[in-house]
C-alpha positions in Angstrom: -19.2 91.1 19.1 -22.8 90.0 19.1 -23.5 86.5 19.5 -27.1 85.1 18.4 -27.4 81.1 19.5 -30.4 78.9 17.8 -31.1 76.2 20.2 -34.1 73.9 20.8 -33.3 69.9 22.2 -36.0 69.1 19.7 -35.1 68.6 16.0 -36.8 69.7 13.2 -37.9 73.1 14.9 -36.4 75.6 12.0 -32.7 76.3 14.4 -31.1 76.0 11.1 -33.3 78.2 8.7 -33.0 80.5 11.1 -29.8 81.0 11.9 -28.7 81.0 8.0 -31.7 83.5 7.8 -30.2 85.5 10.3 -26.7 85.3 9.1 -27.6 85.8 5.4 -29.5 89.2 7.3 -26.0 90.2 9.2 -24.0 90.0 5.7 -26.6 92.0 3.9 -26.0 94.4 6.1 -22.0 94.5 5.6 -21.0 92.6 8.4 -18.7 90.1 8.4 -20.2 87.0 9.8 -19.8 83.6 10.9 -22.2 80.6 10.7 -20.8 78.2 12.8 -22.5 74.9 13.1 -22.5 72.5 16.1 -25.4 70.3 14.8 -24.5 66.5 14.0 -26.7 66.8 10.7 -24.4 70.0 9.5 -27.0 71.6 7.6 -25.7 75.1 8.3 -22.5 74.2 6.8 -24.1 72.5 3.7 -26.4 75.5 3.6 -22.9 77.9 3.0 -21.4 75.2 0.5 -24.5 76.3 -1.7 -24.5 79.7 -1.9 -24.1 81.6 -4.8 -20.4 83.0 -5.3 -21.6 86.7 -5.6 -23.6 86.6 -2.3 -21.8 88.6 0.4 -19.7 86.6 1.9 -20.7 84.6 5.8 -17.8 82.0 7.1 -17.2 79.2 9.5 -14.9 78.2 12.2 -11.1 78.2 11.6 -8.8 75.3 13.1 -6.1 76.9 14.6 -3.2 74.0 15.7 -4.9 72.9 19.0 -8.0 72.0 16.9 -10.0 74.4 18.7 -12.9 76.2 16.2 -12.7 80.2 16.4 -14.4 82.8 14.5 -12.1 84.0 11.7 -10.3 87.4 12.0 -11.8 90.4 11.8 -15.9 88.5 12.5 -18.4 91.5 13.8 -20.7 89.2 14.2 -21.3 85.3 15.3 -24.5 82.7 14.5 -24.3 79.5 16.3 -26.8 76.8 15.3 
């Protein structure tokens, strides 16, 4: 499964138009990806809230009941910002 990581120390270098530019890039290609977002400011995530139903789709993390974030079943590919 390819992973693509966006990280920079710096803030407000583009790591999260990027990686929902690249994720929104994976789906149009029939993937099925997840966006996961470790950023405090969540933008990532607030990016997916917005997206338009009929977009293909891109998830986040699932919770399993140790509280540890995993890609979903079935993800071909992974974005981390």
């Amino acid at each position: 499964m390819p992973v693509v990581v966006v990280a920079n120390p710096k803030g407000g270098v583009g790591k999260s138009t990027l990686s929902t530019q690249i994720a929104g890039y994976f789906a149009s290609q029939n993937h099925a990806v997840m966006l996961g977002d470790a950023d405090r400011q969540q933008s990532s995530k607030l990016w997916l809230s917005l997206r338009p139903e009929q977009a293909r789709a891109i998830r986040s993390w699932e919770l399993g009941n140790d509280q540890i974030a995993k890609p979903p079943k079935g993800t071909t590919h992974v974005v981390l910002d």
